[in-house]
N, CA, C and O atoms as a printed pandas DataFrame, in Angstrom:
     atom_number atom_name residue_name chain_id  residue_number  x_coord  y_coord  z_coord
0              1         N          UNK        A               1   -4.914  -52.312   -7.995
1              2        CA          UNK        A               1   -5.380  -50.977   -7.691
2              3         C          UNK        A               1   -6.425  -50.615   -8.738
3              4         O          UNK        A               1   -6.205  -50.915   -9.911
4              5         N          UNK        A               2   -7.823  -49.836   -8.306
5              6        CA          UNK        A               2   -8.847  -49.409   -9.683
6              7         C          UNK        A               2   -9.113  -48.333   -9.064
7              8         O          UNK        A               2   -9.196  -48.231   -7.840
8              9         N          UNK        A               3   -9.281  -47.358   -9.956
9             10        CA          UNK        A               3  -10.173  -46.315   -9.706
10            11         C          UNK        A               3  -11.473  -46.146  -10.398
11            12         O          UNK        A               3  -11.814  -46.577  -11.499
12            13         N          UNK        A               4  -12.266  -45.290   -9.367
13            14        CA          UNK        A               4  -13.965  -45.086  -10.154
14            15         C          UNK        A               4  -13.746  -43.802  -10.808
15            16         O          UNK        A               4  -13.402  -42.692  -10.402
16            17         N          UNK        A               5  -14.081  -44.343  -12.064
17            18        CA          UNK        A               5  -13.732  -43.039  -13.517
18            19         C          UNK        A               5  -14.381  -41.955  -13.042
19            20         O          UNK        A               5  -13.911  -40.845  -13.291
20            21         N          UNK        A               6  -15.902  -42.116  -12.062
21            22        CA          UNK        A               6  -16.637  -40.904  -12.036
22            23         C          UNK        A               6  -16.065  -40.180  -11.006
23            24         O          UNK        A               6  -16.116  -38.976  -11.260
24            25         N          UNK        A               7  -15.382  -40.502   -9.627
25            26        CA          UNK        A               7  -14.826  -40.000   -8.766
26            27         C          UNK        A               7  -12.821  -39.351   -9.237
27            28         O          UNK        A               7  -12.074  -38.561   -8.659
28            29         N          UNK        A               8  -12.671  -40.108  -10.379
29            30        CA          UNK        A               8  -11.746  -39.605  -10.909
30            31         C          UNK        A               8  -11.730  -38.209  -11.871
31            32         O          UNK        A               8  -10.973  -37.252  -11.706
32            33         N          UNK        A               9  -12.337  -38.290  -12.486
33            34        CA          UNK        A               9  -12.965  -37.026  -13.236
34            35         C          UNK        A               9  -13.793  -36.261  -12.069
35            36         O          UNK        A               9  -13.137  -35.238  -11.870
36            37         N          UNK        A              10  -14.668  -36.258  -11.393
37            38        CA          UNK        A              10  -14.992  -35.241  -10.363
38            39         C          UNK        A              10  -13.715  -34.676   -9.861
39            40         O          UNK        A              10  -13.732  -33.446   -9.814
40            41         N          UNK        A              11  -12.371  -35.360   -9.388
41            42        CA          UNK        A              11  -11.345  -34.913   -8.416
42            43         C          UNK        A              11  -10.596  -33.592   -9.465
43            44         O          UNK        A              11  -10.295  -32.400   -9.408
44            45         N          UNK        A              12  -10.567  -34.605  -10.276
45            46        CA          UNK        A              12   -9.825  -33.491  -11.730
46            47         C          UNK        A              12  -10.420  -32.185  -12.252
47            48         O          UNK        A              12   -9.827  -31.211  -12.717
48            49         N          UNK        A              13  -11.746  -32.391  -12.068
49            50        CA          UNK        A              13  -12.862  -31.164  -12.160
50            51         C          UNK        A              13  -12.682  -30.349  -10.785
51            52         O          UNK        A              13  -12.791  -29.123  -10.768
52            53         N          UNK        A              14  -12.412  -31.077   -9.678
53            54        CA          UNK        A              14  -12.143  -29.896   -8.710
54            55         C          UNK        A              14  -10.709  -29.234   -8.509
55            56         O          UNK        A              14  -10.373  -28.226   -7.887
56            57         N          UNK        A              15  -10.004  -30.129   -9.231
57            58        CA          UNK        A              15   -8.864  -29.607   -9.226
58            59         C          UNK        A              15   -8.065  -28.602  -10.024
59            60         O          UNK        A              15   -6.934  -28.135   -9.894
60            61         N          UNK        A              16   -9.069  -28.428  -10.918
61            62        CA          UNK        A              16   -8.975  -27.549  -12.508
62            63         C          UNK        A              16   -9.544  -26.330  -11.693
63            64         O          UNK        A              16   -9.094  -25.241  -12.047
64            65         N          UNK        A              17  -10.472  -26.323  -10.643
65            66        CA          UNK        A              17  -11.889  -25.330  -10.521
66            67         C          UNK        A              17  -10.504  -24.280   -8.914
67            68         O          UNK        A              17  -10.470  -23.085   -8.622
68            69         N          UNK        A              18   -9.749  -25.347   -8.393
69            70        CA          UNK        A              18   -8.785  -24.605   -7.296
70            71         C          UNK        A              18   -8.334  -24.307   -7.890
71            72         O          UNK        A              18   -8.073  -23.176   -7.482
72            73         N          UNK        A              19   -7.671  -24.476   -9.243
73            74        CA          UNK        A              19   -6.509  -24.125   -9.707
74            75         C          UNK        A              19   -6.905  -22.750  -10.203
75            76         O          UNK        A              19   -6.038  -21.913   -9.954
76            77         N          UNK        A              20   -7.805  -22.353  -10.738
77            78        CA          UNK        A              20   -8.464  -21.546  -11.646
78            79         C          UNK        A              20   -8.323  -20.426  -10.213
79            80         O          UNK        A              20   -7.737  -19.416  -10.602
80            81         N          UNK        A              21   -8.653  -20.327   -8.838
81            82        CA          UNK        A              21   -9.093  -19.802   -7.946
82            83         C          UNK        A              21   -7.569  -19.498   -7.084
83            84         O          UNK        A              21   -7.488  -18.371   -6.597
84            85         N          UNK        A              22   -6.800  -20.101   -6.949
85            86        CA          UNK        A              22   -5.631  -19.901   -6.792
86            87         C          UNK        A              22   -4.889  -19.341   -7.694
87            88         O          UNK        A              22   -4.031  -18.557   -7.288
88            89         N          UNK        A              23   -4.994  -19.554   -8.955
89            90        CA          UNK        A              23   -4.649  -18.087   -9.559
90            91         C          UNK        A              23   -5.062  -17.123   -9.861
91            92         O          UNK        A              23   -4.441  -16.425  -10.663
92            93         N          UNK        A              24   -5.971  -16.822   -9.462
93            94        CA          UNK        A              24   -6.884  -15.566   -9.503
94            95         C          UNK        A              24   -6.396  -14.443   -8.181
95            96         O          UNK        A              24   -6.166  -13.236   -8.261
96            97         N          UNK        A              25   -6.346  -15.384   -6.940
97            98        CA          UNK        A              25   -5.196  -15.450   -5.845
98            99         C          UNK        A              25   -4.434  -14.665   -6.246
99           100         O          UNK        A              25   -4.419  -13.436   -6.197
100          101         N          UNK        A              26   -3.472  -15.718   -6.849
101          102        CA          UNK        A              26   -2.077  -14.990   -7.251
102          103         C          UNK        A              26   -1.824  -13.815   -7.832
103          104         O          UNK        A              26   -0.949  -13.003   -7.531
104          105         N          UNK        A              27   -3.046  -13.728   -9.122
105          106        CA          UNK        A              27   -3.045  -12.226   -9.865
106          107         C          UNK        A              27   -3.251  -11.071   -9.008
107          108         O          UNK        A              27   -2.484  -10.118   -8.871
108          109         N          UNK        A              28   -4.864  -11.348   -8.201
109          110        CA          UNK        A              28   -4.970  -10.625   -7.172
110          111         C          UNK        A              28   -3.984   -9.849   -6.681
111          112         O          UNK        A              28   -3.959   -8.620   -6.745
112          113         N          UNK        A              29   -2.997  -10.700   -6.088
113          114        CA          UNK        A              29   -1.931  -10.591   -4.835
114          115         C          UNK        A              29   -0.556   -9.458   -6.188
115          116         O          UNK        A              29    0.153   -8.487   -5.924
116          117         N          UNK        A              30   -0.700  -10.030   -7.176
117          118        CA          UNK        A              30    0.048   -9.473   -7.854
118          119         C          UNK        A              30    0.056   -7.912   -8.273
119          120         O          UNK        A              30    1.027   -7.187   -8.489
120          121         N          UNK        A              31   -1.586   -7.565   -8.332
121          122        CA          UNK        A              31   -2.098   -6.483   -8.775
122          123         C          UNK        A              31   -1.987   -5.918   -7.836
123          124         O          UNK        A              31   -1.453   -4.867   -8.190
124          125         N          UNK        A              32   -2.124   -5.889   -6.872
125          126        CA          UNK        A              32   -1.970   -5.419   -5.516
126          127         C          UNK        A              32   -0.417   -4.781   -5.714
127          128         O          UNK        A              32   -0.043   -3.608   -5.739
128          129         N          UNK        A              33    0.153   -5.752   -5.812
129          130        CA          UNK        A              33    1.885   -5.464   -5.766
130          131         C          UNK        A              33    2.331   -4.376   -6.802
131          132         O          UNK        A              33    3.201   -3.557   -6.508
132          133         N          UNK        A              34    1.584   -4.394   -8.271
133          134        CA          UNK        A              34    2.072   -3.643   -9.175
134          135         C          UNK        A              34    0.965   -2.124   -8.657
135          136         O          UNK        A              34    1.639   -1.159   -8.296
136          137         N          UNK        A              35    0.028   -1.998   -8.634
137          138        CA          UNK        A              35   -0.709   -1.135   -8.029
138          139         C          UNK        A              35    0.109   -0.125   -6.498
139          140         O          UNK        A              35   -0.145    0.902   -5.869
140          141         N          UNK        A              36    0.654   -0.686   -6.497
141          142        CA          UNK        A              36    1.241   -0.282   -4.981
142          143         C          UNK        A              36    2.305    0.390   -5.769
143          144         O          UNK        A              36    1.930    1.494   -6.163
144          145         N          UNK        A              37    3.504    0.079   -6.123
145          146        CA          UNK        A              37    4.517    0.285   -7.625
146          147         C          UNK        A              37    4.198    1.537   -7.699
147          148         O          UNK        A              37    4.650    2.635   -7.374
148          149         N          UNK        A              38    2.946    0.904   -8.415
149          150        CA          UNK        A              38    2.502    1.924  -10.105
150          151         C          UNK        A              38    1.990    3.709   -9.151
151          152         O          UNK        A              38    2.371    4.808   -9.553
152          153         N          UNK        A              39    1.319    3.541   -8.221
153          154        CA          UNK        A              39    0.976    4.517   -7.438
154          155         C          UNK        A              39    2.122    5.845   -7.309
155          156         O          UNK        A              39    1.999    7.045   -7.554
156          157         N          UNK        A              40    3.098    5.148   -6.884
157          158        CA          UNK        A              40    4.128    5.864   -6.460
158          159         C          UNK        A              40    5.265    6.516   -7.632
159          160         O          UNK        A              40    6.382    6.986   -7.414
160          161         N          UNK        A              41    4.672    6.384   -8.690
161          162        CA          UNK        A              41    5.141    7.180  -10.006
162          163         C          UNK        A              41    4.070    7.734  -10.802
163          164         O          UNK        A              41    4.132    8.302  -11.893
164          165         N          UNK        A              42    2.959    7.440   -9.978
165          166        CA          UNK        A              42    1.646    8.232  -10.843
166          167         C          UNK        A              42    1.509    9.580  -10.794
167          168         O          UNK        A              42    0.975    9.966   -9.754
168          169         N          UNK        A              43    1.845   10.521  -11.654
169          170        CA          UNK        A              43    1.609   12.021  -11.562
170          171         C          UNK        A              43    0.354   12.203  -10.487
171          172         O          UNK        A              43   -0.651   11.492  -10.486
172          173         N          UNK        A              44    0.611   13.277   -9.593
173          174        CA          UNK        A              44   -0.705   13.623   -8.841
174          175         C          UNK        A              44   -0.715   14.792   -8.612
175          176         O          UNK        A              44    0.360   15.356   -8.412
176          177         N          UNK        A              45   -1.937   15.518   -8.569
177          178        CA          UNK        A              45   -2.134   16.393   -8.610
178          179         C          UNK        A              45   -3.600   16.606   -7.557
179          180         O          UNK        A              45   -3.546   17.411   -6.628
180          181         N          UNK        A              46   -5.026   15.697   -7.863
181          182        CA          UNK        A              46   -6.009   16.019   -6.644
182          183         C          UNK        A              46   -6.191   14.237   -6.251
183          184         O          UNK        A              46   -7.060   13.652   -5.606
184          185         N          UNK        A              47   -5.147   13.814   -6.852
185          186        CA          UNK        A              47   -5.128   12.053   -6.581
186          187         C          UNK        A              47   -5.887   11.178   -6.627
187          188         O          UNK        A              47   -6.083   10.151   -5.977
188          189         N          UNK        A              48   -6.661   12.028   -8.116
189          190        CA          UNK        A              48   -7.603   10.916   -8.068
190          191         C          UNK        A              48   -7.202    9.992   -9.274
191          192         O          UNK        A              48   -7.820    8.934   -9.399
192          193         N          UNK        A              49   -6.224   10.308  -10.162
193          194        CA          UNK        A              49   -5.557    9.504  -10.653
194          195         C          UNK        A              49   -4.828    8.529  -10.152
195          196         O          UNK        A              49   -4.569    7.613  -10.931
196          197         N          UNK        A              50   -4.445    8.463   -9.136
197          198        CA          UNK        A              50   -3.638    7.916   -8.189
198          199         C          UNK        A              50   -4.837    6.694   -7.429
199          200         O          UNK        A              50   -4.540    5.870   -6.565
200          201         N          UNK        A              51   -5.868    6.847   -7.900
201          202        CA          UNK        A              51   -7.017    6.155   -6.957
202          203         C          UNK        A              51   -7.871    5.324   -7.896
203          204         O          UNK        A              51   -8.819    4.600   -7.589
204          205         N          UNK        A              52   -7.301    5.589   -9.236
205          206        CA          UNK        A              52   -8.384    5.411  -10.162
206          207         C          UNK        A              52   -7.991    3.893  -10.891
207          208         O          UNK        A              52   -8.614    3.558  -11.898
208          209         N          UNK        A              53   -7.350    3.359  -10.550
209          210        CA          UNK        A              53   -6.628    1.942  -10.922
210          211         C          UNK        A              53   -7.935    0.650  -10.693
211          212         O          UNK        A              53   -8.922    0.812   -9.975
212          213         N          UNK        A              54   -7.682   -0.384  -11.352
213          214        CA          UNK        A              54   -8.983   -0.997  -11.534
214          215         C          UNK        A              54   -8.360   -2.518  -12.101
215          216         O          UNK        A              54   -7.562   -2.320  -13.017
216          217         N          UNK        A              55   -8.496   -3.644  -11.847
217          218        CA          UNK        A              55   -8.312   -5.137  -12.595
218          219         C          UNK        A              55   -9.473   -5.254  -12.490
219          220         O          UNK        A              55  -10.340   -4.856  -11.712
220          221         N          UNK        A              56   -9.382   -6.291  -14.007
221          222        CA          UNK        A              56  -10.988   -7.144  -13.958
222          223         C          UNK        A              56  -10.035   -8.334  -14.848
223          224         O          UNK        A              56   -9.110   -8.180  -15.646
224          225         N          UNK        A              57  -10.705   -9.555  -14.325
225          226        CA          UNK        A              57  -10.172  -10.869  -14.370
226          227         C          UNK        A              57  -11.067  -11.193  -16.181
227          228         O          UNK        A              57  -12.236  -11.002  -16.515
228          229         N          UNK        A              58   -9.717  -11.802  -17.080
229          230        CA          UNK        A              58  -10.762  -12.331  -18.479
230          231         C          UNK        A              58  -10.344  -13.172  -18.176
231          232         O          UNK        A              58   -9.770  -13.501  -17.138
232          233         N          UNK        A              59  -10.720  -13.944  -19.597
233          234        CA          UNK        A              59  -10.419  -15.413  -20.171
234          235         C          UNK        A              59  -10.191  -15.417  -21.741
235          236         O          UNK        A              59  -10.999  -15.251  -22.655
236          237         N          UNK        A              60   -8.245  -15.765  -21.762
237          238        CA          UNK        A              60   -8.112  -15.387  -23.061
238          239         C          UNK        A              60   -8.682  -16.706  -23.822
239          240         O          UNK        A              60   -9.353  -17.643  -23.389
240          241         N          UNK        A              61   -8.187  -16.443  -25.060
241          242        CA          UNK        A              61   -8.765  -17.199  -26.228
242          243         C          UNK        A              61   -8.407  -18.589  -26.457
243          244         O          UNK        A              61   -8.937  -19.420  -27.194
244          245         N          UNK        A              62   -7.002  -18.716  -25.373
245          246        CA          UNK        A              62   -6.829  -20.536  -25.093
246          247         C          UNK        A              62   -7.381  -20.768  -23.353
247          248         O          UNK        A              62   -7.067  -21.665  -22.571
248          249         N          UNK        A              63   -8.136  -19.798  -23.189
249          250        CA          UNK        A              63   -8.815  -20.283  -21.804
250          251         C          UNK        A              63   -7.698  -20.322  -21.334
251          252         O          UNK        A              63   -7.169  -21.433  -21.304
252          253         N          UNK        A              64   -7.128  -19.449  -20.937
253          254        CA          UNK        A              64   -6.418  -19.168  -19.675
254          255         C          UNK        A              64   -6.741  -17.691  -19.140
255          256         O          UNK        A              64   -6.984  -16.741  -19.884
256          257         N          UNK        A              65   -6.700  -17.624  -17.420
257          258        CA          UNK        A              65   -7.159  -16.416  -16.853
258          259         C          UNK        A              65   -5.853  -15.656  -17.090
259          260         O          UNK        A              65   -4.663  -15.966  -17.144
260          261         N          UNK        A              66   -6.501  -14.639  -17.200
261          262        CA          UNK        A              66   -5.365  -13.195  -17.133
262          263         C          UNK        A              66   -6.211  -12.077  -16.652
263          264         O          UNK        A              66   -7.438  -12.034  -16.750
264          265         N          UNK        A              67   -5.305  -11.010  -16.028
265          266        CA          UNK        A              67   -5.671  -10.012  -15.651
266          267         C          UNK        A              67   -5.739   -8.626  -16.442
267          268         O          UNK        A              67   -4.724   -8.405  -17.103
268          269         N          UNK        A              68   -6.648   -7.732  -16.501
269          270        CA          UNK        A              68   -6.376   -6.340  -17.338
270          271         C          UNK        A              68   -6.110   -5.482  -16.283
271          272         O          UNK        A              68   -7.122   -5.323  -15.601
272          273         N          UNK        A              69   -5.116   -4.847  -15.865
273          274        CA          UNK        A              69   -5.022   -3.111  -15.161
274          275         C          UNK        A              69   -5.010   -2.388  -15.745
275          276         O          UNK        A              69   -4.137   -2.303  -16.609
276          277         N          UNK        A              70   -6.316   -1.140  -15.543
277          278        CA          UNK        A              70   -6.020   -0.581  -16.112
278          279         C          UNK        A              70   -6.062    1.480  -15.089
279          280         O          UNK        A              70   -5.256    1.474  -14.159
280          281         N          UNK        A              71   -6.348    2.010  -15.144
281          282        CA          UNK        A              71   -7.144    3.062  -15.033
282          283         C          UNK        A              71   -7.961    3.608  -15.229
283          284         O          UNK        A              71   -7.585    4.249  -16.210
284          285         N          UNK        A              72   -8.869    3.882  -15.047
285          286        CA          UNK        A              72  -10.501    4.484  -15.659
286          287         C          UNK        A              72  -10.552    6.164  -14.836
287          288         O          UNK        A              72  -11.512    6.425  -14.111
288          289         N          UNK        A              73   -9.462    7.164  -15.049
289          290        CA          UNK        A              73   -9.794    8.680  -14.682
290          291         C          UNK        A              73  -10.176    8.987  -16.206
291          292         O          UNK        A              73   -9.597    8.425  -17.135
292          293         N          UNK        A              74  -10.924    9.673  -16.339
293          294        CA          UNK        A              74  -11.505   10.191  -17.967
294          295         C          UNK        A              74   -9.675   10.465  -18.316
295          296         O          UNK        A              74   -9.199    9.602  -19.054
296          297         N          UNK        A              75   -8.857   11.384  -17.921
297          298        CA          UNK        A              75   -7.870   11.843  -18.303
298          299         C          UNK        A              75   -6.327   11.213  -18.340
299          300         O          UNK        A              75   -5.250   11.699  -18.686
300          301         N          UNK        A              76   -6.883    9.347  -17.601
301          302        CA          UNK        A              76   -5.786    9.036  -17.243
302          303         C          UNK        A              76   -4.697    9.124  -18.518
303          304         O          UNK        A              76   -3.611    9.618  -18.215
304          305         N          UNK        A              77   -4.835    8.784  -19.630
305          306        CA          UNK        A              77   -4.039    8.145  -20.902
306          307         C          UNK        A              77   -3.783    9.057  -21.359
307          308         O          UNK        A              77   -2.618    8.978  -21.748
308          309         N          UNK        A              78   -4.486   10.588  -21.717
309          310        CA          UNK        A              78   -3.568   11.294  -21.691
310          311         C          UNK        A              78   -2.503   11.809  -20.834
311          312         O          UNK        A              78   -1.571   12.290  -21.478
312          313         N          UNK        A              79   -2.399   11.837  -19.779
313          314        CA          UNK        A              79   -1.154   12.007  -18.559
314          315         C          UNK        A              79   -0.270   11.196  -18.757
315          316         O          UNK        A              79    0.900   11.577  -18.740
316          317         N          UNK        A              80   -0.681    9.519  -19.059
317          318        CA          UNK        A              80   -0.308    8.470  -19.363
318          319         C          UNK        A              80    0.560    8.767  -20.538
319          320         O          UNK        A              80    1.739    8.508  -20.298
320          321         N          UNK        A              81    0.394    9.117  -21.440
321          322        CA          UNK        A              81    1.151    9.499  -23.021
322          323         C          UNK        A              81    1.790   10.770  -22.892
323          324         O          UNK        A              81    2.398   11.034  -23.929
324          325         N          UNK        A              82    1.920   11.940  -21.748
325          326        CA          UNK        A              82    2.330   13.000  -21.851
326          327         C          UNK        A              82    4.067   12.653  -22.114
327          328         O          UNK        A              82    4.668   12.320  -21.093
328          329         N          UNK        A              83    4.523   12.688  -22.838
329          330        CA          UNK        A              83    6.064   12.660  -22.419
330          331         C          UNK        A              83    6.932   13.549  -22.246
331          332         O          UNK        A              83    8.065   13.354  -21.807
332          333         N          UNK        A              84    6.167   15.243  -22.789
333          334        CA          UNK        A              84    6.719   15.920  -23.006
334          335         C          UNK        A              84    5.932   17.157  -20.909
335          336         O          UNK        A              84    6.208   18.267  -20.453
336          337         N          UNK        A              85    5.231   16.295  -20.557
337          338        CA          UNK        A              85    4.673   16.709  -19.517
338          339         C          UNK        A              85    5.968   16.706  -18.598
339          340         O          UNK        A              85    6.957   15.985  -18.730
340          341         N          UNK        A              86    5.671   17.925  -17.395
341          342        CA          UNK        A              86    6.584   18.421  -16.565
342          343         C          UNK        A              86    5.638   18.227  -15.190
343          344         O          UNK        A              86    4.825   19.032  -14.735
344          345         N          UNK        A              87    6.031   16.804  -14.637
345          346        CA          UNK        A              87    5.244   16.311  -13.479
346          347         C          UNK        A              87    5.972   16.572  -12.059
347          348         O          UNK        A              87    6.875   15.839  -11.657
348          349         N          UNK        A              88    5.476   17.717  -11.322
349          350        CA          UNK        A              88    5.607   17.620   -9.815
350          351         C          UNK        A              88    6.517   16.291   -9.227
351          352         O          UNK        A              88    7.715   16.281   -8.941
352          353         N          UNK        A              89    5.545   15.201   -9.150
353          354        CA          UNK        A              89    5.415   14.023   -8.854
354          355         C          UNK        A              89    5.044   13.275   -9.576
355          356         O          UNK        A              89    3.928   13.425  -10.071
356          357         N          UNK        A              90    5.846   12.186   -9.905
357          358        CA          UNK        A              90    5.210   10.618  -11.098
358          359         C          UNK        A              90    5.664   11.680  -12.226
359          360         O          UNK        A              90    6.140   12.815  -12.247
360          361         N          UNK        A              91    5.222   10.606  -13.237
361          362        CA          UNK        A              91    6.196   10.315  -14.141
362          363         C          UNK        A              91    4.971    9.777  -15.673
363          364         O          UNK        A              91    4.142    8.875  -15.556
364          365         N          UNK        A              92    5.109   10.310  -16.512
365          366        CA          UNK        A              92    4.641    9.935  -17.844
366          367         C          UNK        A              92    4.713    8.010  -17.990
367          368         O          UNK        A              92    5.577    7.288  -17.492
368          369         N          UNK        A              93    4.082    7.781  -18.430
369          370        CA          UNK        A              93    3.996    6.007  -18.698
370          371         C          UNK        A              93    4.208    5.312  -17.629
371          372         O          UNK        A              93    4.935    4.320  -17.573
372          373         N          UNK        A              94    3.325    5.997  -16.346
373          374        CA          UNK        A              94    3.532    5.207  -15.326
374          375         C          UNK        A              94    2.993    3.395  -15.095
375          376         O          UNK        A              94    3.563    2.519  -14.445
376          377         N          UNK        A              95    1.974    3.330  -15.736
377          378        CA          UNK        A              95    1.358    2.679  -15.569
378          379         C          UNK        A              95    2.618    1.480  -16.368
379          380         O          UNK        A              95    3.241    0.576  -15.811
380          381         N          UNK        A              96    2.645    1.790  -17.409
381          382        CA          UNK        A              96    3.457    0.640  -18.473
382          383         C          UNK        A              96    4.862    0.471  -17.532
383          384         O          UNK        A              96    5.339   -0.605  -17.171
384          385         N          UNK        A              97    5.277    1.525  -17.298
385          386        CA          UNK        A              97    6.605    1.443  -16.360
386          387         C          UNK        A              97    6.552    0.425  -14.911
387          388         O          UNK        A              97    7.168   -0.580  -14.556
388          389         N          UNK        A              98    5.545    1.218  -14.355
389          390        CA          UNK        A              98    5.103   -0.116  -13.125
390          391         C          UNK        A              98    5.001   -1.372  -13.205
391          392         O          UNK        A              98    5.211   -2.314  -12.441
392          393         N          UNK        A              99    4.571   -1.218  -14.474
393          394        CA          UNK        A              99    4.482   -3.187  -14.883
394          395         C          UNK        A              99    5.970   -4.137  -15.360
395          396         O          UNK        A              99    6.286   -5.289  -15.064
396          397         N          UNK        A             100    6.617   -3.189  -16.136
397          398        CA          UNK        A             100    7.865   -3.396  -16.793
398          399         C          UNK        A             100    8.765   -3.350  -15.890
399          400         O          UNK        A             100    9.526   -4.312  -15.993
400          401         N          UNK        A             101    9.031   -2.623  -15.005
401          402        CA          UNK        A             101   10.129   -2.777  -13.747
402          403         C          UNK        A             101    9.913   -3.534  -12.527
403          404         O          UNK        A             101   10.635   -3.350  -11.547
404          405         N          UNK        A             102    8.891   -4.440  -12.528
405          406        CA          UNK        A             102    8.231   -5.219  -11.160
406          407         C          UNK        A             102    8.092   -6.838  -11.864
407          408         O          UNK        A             102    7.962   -7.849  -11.173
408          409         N          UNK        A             103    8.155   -6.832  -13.469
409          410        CA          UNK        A             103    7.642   -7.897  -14.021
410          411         C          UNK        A             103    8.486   -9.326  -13.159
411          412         O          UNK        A             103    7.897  -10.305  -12.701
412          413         N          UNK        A             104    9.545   -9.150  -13.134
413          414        CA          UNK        A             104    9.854  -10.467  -11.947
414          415         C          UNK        A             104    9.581  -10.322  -10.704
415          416         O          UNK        A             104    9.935  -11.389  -10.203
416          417         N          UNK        A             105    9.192   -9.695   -9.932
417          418        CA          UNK        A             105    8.819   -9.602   -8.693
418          419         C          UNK        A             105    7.327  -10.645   -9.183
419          420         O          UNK        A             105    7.183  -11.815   -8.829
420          421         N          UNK        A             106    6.492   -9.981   -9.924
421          422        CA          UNK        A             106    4.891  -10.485  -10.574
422          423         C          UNK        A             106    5.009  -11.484  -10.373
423          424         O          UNK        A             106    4.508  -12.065   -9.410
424          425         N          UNK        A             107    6.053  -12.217  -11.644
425          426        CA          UNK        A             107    5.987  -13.529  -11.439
426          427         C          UNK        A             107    6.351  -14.455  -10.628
427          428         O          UNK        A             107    6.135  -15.603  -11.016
428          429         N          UNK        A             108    7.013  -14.271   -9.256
429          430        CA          UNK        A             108    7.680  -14.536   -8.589
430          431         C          UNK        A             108    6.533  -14.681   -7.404
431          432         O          UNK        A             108    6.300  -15.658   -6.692
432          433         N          UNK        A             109    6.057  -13.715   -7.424
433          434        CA          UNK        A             109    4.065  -13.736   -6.172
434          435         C          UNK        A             109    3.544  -15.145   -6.781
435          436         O          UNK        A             109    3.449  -16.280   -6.314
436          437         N          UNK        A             110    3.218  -14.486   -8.182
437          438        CA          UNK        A             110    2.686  -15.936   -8.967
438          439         C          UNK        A             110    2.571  -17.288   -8.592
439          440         O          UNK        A             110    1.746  -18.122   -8.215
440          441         N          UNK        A             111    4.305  -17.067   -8.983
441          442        CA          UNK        A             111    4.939  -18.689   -9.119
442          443         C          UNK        A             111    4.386  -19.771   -7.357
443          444         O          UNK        A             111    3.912  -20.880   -7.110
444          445         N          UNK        A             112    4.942  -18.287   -6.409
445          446        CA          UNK        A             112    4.949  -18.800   -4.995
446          447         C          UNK        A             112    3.100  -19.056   -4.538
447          448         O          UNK        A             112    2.783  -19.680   -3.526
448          449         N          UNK        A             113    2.164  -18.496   -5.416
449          450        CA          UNK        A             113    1.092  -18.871   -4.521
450          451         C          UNK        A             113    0.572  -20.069   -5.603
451          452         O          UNK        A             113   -0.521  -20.581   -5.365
452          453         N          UNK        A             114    1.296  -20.500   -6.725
453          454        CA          UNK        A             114    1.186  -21.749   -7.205
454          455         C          UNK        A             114    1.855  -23.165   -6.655
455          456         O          UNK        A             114    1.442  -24.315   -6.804
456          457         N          UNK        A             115    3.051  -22.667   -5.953
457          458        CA          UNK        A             115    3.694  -23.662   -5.614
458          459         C          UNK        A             115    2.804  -24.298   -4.137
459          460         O          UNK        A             115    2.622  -25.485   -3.865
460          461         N          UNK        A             116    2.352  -23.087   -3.345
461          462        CA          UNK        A             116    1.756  -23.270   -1.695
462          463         C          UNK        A             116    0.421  -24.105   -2.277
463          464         O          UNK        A             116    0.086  -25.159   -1.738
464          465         N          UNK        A             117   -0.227  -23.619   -3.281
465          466        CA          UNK        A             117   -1.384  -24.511   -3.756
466          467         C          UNK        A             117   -1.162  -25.612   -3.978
467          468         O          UNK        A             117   -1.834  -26.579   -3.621
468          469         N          UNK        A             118    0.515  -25.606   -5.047
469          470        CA          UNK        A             118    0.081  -27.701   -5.304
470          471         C          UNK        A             118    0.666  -28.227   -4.105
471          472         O          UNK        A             118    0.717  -29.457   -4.134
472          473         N          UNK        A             119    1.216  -27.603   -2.849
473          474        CA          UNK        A             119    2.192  -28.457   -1.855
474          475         C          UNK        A             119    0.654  -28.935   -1.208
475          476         O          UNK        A             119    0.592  -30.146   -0.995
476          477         N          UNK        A             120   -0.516  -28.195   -0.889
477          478        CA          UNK        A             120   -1.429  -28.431   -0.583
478          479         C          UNK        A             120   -2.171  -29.291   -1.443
479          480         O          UNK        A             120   -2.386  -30.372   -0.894
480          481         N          UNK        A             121   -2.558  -29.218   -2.393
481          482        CA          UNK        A             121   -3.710  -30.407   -3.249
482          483         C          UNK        A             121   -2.950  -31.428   -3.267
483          484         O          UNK        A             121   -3.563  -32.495   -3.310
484          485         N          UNK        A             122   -1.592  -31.505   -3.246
485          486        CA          UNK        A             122   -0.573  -32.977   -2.917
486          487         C          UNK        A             122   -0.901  -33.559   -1.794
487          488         O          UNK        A             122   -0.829  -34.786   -1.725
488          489         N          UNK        A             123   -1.213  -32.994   -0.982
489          490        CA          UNK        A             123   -1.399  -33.749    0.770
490          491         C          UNK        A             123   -2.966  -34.035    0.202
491          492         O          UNK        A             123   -3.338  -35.203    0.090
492          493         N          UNK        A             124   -3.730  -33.094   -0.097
493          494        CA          UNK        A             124   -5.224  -33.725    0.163
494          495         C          UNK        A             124   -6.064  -34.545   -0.930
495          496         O          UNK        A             124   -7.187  -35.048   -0.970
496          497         N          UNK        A             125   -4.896  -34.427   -1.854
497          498        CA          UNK        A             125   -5.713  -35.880   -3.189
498          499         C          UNK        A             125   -5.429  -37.095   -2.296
499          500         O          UNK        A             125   -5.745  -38.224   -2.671
């Protein structure tokens, strides 16, 4: 059996480049999930806090993707830090709370749109 080093390293380069894209997928799908959560304990009042939620995809410092959520209402973080606030609806530290009470559900989206990816790049290497 031989393989051609250059078609071997190309496969591995595309396979680094799905992988990278399938979890982006997954975060996606995740943010979605905690966003949905996080909504439904967000103090509201003309809802635009409630609307104002936002990911943008980095690349930490060992090159791995991660996601930031955050909010961008000028006022979100203070509402966010109110603790002593008396909310209608939602709830002070929603945002941190949404994340902290869903965190296995997260990883669990994750895990599953990693697993459907390698059952797939297994059949087509």
């Amino acid at each position: 059996m031989s393989f051609k080093s250059d078609n071997l390293v190309k496969n591995l380069n595309d396979f680094i480049k799905n992988q990278e894209g399938v979890t982006k997928q997954g975060l996606s799908i995740a943010y979605d999930f905690i966003r949905e959560k996080t909504i439904q304990i967000t103090p509201k009042d003309t809802g635009n806090l409630r609307n104002s939620f936002y990911k943008t995809f980095l690349i930490t410092p060992k090159k791995r993707i991660a996601i930031e959520i955050g909010n961008n209402a000028k006022y979100a973080l203070a509402v966010h830090e109110n603790l002593n606030g008396r909310f209608n609806v939602g709830e002070a530290k929603f945002l941190e709370r949404g994340i902290s009470r869903n965190i296995e559900a997260v990883k669990k989206i994750i895990s599953s749109r990693l697993k459907v990816w390698a059952k797939i790049t297994l059949v087509t290497i």
